[in-house]
PDB file of N, CA, C and O in Angstrom:
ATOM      1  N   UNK A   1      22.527  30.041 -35.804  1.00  0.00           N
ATOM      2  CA  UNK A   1      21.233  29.926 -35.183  1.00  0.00           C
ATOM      3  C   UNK A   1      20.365  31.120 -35.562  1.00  0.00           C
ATOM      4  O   UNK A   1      20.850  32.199 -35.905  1.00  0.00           O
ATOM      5  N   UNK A   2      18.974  30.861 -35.479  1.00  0.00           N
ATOM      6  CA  UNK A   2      17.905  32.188 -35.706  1.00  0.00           C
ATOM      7  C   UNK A   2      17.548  32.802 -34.637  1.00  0.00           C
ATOM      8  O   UNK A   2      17.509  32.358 -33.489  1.00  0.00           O
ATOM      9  N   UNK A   3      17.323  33.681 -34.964  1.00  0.00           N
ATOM     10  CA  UNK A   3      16.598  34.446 -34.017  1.00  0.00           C
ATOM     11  C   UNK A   3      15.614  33.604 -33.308  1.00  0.00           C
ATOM     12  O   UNK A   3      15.697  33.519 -32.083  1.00  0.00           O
ATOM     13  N   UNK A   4      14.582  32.899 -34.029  1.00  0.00           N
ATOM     14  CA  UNK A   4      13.977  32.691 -33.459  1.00  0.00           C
ATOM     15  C   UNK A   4      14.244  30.904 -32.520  1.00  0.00           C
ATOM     16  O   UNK A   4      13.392  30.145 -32.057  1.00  0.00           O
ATOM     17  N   UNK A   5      15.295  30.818 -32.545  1.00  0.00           N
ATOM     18  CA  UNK A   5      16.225  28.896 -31.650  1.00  0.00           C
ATOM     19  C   UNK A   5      16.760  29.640 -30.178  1.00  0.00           C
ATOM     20  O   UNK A   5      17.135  29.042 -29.169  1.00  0.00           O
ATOM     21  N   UNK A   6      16.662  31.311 -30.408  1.00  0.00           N
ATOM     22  CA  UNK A   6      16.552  31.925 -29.044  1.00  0.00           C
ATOM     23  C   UNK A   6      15.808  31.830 -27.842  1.00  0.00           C
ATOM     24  O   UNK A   6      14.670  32.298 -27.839  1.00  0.00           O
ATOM     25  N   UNK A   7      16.293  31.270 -26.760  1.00  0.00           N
ATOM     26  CA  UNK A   7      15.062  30.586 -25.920  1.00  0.00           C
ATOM     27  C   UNK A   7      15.590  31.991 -24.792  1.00  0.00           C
ATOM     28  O   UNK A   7      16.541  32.700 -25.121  1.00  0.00           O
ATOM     29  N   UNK A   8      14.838  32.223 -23.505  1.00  0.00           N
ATOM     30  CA  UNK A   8      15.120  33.539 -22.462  1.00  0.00           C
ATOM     31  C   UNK A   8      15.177  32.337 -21.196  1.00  0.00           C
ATOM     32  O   UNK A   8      14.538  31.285 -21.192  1.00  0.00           O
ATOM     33  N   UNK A   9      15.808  32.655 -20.498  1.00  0.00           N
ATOM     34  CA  UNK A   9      16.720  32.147 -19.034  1.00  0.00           C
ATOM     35  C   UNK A   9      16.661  33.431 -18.280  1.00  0.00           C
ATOM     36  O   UNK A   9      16.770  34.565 -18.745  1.00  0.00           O
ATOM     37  N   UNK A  10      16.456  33.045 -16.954  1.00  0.00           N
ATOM     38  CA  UNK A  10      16.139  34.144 -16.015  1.00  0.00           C
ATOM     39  C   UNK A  10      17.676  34.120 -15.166  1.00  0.00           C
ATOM     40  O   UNK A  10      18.517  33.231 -15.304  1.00  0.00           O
ATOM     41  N   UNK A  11      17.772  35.004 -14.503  1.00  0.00           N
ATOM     42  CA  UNK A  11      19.226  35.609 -13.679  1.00  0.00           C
ATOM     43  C   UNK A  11      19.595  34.429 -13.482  1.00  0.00           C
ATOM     44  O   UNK A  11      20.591  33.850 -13.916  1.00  0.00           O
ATOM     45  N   UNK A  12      18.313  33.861 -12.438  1.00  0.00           N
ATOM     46  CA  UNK A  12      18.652  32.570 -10.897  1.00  0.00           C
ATOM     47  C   UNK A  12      19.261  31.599 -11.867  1.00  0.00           C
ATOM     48  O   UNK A  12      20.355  31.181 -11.485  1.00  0.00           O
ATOM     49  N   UNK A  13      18.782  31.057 -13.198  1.00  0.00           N
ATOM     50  CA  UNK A  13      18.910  30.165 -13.337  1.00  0.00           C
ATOM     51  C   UNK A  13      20.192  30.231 -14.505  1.00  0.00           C
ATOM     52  O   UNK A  13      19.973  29.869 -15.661  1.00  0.00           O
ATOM     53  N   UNK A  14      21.620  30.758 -14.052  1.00  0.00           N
ATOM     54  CA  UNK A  14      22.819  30.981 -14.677  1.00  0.00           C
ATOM     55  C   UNK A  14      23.462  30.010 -13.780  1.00  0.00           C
ATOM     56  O   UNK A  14      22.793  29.525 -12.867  1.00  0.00           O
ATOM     57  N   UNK A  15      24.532  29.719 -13.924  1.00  0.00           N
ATOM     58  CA  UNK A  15      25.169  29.048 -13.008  1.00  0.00           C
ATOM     59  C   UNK A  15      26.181  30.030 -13.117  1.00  0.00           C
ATOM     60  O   UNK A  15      26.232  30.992 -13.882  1.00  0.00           O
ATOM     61  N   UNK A  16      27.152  29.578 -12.061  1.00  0.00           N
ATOM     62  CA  UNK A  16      28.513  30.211 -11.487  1.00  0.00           C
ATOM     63  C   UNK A  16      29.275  30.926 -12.737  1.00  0.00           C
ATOM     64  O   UNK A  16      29.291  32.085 -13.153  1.00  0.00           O
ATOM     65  N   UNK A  17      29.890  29.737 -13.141  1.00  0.00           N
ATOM     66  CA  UNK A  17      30.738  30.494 -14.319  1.00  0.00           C
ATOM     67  C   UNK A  17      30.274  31.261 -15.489  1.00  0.00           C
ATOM     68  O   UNK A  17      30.932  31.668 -16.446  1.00  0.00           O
ATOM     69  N   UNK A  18      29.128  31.370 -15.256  1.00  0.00           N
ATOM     70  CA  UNK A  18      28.226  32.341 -16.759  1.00  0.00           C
ATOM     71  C   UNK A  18      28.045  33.544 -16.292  1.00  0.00           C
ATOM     72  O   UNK A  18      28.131  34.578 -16.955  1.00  0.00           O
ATOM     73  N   UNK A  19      27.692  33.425 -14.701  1.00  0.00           N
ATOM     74  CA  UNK A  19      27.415  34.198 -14.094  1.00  0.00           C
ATOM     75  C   UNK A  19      28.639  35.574 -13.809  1.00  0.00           C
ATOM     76  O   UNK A  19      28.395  36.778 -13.732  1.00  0.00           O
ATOM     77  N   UNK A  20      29.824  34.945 -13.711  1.00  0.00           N
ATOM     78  CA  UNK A  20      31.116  35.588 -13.056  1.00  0.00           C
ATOM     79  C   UNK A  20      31.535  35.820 -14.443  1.00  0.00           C
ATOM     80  O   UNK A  20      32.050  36.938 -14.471  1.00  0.00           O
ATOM     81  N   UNK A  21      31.555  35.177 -15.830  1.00  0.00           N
ATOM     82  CA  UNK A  21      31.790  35.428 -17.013  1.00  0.00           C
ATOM     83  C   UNK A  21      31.262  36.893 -17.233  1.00  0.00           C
ATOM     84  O   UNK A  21      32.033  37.851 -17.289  1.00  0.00           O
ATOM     85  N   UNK A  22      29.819  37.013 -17.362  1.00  0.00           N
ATOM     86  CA  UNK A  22      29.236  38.004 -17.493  1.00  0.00           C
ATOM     87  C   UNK A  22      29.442  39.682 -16.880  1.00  0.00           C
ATOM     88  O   UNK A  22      29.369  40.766 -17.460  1.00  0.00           O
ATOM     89  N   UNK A  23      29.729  39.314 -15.453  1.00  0.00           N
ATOM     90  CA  UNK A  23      30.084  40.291 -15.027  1.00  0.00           C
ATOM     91  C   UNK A  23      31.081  40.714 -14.951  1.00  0.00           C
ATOM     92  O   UNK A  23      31.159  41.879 -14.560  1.00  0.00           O
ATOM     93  N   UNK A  24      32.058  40.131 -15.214  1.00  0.00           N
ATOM     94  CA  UNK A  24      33.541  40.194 -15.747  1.00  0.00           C
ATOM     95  C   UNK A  24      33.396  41.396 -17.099  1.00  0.00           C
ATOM     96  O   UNK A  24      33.610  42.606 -17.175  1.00  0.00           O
ATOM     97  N   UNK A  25      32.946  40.398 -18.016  1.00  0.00           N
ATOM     98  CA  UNK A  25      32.771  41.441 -19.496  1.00  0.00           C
ATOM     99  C   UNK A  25      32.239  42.020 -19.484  1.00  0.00           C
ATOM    100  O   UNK A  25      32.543  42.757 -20.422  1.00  0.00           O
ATOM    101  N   UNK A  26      31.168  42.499 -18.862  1.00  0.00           N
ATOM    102  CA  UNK A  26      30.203  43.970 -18.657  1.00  0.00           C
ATOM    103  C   UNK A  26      30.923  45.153 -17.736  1.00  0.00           C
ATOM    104  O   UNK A  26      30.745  46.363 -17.879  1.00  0.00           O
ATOM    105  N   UNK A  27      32.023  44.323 -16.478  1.00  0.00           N
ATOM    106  CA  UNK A  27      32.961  45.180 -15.803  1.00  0.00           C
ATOM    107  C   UNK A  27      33.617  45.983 -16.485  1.00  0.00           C
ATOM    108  O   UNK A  27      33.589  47.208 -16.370  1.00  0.00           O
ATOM    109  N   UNK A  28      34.494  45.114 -17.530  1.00  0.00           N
ATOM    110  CA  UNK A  28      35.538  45.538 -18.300  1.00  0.00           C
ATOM    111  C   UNK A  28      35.316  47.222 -19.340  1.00  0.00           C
ATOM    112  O   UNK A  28      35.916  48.279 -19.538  1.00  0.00           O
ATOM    113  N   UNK A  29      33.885  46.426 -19.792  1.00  0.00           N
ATOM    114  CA  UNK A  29      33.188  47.629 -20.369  1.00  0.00           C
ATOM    115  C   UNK A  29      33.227  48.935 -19.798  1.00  0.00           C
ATOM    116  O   UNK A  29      33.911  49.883 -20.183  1.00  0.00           O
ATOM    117  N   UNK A  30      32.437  48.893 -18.855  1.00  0.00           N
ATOM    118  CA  UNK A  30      32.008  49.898 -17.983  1.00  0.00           C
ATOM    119  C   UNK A  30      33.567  50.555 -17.953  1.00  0.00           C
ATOM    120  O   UNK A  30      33.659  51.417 -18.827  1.00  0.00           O
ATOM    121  N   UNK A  31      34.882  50.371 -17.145  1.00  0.00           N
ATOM    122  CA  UNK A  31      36.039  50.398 -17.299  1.00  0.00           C
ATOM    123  C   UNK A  31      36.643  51.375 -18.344  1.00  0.00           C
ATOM    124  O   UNK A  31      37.346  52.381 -18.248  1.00  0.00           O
ATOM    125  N   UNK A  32      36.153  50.763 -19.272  1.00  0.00           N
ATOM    126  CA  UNK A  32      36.479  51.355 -20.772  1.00  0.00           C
ATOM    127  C   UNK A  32      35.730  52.540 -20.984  1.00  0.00           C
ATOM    128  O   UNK A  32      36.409  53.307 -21.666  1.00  0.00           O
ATOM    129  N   UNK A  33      34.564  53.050 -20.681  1.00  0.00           N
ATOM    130  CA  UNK A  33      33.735  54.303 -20.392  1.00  0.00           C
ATOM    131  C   UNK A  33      32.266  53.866 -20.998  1.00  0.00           C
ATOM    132  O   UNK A  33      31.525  54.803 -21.293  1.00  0.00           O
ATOM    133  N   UNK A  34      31.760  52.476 -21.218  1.00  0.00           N
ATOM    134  CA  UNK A  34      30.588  52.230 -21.559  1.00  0.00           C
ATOM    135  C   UNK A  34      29.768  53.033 -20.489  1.00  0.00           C
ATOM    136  O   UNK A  34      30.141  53.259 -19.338  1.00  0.00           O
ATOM    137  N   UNK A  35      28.256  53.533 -21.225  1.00  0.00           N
ATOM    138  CA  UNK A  35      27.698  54.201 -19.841  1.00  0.00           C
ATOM    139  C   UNK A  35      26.672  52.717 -19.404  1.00  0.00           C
ATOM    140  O   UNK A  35      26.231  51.747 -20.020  1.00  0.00           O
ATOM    141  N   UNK A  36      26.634  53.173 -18.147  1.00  0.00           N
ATOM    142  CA  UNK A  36      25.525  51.966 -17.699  1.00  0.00           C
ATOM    143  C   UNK A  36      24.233  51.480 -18.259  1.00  0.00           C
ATOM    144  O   UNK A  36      23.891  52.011 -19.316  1.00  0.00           O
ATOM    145  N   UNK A  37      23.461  50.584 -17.760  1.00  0.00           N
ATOM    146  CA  UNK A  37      22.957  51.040 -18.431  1.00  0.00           C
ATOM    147  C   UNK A  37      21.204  50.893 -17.316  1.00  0.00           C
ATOM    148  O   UNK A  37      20.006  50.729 -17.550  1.00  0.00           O
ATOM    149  N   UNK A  38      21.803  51.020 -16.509  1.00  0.00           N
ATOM    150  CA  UNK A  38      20.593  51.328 -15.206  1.00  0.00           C
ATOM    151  C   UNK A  38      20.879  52.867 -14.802  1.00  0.00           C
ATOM    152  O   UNK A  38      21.537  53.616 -15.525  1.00  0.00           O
ATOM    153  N   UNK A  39      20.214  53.324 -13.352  1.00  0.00           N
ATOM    154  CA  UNK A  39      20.347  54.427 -12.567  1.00  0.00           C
ATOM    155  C   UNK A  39      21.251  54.279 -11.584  1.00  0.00           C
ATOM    156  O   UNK A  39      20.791  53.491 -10.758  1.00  0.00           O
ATOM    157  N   UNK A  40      22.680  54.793 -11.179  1.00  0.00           N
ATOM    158  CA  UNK A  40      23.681  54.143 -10.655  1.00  0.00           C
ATOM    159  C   UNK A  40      23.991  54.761  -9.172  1.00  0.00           C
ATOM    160  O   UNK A  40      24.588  54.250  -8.225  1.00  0.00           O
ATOM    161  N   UNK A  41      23.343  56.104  -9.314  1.00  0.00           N
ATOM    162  CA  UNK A  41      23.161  57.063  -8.340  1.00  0.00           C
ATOM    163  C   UNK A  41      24.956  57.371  -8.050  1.00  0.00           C
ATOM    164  O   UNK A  41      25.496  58.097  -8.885  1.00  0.00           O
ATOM    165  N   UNK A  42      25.604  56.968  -7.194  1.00  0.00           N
ATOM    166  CA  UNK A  42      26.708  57.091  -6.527  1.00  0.00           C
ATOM    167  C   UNK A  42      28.105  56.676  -6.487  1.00  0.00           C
ATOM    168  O   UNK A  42      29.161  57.218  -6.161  1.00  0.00           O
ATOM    169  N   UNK A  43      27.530  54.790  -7.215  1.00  0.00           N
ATOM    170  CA  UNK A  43      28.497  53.944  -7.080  1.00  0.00           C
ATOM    171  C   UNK A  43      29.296  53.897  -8.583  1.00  0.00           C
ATOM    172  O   UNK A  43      28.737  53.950  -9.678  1.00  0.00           O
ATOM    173  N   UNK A  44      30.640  53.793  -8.352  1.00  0.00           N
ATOM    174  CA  UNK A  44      31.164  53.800  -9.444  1.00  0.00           C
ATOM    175  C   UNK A  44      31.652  52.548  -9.466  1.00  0.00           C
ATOM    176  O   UNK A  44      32.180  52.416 -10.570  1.00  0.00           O
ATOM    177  N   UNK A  45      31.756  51.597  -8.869  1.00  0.00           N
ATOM    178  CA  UNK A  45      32.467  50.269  -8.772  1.00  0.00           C
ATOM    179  C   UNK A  45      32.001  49.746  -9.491  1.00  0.00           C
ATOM    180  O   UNK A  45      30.799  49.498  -9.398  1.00  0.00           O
ATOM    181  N   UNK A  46      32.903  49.254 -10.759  1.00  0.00           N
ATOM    182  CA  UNK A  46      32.012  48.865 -12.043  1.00  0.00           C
ATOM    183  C   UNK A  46      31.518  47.513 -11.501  1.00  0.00           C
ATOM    184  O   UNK A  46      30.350  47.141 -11.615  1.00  0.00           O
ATOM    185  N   UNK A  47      32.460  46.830 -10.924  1.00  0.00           N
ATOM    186  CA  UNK A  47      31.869  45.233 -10.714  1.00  0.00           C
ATOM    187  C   UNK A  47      30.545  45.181  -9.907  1.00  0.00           C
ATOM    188  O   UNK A  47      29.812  44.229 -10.176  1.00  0.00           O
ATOM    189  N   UNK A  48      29.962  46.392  -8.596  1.00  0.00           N
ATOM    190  CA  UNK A  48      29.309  46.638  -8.264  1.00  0.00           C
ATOM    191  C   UNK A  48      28.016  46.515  -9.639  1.00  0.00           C
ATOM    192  O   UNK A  48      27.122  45.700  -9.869  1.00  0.00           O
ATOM    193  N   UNK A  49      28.608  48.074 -10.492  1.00  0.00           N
ATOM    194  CA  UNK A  49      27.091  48.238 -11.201  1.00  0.00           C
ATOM    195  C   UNK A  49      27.017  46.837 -12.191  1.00  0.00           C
ATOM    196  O   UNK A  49      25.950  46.238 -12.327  1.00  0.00           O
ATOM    197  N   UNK A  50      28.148  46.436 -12.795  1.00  0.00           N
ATOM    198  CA  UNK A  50      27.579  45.147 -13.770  1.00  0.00           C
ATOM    199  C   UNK A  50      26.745  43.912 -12.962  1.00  0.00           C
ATOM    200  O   UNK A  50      25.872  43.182 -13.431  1.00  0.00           O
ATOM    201  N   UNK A  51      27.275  43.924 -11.664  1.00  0.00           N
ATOM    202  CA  UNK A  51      25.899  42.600 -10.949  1.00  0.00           C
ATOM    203  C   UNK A  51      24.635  43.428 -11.206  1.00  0.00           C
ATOM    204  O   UNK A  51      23.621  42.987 -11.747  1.00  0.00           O
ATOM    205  N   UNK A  52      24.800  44.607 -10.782  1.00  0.00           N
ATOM    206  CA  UNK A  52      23.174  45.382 -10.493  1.00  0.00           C
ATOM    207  C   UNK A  52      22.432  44.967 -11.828  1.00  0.00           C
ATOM    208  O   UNK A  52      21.290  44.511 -11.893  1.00  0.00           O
ATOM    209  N   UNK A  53      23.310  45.214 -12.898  1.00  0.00           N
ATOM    210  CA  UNK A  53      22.578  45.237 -14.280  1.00  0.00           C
ATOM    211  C   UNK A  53      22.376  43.759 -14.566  1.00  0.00           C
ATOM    212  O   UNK A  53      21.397  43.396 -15.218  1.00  0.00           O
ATOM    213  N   UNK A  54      23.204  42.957 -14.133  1.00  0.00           N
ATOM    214  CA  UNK A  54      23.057  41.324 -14.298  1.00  0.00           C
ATOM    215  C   UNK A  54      21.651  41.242 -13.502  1.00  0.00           C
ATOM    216  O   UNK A  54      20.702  40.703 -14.071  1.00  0.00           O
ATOM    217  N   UNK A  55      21.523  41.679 -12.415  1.00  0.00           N
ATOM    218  CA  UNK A  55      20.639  41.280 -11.774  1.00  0.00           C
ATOM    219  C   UNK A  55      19.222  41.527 -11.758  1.00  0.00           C
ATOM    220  O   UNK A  55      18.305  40.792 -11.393  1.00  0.00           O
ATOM    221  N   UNK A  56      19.208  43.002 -12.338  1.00  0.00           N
ATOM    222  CA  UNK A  56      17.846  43.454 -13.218  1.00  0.00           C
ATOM    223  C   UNK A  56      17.423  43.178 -14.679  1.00  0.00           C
ATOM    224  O   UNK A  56      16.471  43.659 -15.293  1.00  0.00           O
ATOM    225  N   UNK A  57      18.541  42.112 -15.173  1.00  0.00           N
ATOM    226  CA  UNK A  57      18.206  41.730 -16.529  1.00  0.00           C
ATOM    227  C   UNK A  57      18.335  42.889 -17.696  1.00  0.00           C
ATOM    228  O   UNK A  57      17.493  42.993 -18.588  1.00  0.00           O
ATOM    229  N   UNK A  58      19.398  43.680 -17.594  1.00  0.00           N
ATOM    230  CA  UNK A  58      19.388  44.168 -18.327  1.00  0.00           C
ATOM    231  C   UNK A  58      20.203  44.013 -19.615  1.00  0.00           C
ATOM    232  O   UNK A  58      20.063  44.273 -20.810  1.00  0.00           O
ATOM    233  N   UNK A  59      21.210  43.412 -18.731  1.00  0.00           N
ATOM    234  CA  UNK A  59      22.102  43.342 -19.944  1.00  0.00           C
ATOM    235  C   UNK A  59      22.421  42.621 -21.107  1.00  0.00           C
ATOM    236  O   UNK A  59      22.758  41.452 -20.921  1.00  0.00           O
ATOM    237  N   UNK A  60      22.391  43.100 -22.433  1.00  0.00           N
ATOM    238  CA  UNK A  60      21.939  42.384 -23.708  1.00  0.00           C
ATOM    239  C   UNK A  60      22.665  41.252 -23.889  1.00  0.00           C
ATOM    240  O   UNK A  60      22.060  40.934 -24.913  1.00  0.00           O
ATOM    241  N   UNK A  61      23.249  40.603 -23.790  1.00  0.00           N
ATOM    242  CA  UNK A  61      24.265  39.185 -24.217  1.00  0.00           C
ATOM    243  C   UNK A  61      23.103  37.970 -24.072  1.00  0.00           C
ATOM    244  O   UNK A  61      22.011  37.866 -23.514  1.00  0.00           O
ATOM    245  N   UNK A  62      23.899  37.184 -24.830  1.00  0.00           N
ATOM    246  CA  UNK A  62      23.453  36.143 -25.348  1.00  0.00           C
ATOM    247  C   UNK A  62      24.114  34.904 -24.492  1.00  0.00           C
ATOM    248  O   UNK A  62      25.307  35.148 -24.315  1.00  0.00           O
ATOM    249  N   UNK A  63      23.783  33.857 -24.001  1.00  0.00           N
ATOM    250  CA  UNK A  63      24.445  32.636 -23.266  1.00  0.00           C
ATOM    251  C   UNK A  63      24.803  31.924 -24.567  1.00  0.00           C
ATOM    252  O   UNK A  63      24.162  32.313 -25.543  1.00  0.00           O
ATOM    253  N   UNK A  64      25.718  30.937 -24.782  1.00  0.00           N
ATOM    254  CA  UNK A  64      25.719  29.901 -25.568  1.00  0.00           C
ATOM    255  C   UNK A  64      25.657  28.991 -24.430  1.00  0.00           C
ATOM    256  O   UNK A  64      25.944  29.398 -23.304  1.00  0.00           O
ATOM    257  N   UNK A  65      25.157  27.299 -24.736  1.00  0.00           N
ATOM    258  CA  UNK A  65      25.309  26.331 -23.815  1.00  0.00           C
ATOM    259  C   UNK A  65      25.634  25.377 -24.151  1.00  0.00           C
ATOM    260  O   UNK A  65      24.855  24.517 -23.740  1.00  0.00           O
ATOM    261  N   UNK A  66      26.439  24.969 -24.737  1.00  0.00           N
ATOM    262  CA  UNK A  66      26.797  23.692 -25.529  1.00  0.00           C
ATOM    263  C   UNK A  66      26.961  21.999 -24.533  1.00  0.00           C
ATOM    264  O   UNK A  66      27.857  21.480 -23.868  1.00  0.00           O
ATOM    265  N   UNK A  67      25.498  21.605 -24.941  1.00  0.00           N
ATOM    266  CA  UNK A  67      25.603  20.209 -23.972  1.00  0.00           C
ATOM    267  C   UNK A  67      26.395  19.011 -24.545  1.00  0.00           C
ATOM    268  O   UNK A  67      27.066  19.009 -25.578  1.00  0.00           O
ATOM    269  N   UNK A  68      26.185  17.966 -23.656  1.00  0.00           N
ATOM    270  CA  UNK A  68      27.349  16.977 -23.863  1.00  0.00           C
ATOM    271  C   UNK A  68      27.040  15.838 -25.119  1.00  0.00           C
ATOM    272  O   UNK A  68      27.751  14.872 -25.391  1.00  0.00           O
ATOM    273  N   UNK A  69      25.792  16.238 -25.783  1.00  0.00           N
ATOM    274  CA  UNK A  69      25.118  15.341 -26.886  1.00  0.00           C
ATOM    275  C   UNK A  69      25.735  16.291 -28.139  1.00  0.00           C
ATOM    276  O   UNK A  69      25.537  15.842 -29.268  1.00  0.00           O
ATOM    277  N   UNK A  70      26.388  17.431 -28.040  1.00  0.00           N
ATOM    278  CA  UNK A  70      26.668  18.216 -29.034  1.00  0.00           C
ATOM    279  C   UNK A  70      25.269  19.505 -29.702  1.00  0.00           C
ATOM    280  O   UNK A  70      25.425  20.336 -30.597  1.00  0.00           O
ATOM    281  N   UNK A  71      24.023  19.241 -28.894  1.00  0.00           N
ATOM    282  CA  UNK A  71      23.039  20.094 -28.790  1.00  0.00           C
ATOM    283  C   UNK A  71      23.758  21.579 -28.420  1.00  0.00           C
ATOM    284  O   UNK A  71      24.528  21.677 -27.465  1.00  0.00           O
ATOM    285  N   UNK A  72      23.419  22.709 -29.279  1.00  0.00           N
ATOM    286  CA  UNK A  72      23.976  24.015 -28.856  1.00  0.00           C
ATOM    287  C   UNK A  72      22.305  24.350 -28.494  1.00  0.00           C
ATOM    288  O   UNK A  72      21.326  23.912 -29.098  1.00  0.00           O
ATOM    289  N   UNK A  73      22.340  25.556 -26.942  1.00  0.00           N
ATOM    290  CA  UNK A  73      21.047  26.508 -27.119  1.00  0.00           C
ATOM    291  C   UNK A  73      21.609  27.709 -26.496  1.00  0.00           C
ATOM    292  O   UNK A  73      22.439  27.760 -25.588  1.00  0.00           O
ATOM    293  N   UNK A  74      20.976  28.760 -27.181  1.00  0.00           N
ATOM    294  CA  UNK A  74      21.495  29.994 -26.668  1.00  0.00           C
ATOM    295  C   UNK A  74      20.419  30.425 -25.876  1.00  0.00           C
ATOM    296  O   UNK A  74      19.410  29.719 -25.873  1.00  0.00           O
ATOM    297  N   UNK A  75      20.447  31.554 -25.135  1.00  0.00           N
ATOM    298  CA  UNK A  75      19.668  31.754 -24.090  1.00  0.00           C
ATOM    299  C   UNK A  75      19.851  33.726 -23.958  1.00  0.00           C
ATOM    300  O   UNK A  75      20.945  34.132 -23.567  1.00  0.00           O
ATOM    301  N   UNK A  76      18.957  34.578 -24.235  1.00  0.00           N
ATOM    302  CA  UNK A  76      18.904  35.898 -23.593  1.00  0.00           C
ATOM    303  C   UNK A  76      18.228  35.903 -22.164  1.00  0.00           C
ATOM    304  O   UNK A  76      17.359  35.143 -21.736  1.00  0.00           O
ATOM    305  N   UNK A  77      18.675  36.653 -21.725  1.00  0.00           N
ATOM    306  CA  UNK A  77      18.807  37.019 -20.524  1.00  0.00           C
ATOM    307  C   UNK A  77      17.808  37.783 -19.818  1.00  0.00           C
ATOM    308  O   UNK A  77      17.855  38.981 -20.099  1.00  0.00           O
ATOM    309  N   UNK A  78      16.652  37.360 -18.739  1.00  0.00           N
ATOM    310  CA  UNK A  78      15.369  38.232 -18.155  1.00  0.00           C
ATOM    311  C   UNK A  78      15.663  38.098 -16.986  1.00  0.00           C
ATOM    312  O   UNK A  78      16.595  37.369 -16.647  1.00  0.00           O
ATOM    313  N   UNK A  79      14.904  38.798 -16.101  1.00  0.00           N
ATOM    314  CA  UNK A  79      15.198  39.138 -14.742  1.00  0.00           C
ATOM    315  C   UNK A  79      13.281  38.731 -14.722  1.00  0.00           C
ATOM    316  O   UNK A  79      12.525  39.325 -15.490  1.00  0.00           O
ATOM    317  N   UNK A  80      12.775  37.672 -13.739  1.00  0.00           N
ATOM    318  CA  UNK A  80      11.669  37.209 -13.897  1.00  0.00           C
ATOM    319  C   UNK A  80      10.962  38.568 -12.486  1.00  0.00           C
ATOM    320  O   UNK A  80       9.812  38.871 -12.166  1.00  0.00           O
ATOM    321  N   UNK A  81      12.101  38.967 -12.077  1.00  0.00           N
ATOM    322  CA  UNK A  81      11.710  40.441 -10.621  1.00  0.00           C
ATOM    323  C   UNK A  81      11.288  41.343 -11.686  1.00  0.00           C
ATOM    324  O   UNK A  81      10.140  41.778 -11.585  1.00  0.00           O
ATOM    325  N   UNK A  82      11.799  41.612 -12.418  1.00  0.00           N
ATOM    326  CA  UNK A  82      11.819  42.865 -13.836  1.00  0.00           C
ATOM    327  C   UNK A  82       9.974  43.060 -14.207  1.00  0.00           C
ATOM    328  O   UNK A  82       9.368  44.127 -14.308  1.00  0.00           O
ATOM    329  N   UNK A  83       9.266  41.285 -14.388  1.00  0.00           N
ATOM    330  CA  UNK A  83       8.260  41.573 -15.015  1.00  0.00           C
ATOM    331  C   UNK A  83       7.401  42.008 -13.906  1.00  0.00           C
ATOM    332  O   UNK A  83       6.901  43.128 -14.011  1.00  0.00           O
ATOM    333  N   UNK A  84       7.118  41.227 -12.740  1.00  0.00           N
ATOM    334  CA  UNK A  84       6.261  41.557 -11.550  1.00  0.00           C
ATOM    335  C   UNK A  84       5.895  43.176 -11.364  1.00  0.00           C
ATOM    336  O   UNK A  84       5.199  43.547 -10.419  1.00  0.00           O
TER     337      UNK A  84
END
């Protein structure tokens, strides 16, 4: 796919398992000594900071979505609170 077959999806509209996917692999990271990549102040609970960062749209990954017609779309990730 191109860069440009990249479409943007906001937090709300992840469902469950993309959602718990995500913060899973951004946990793991963090874990490993990735630095964050928000202001974390206190909390070290990685699963804590990877929602925070899920939730402010920060974090760079890409969705794949593969529907049931065999249509693939990928999707980056915005926090629609982020632009306001």
């Amino acid at each position: 796919m191109n860069k440009e077959d990249i479409e943007y999806i906001d937090v709300k509209d992840l469902n469950n398992f993309e959602r718990t996917e995500l913060i899973s692999i951004r946990s793991i990271e963090l874990q490993k000594g990735s630095k964050p990549l928000i202001e974390i102040g206190d909390i070290t609970d990685p699963n804590v900071i990877a929602t925070m960062e899920l939730d402010m749209g920060v974090i760079p990954y890409i969705i794949k979505r593969i529907y049931p017609n065999g249509k693939i779309k990928e999707f980056k990730i915005i926090s629609k609170n982020k632009w306001k």
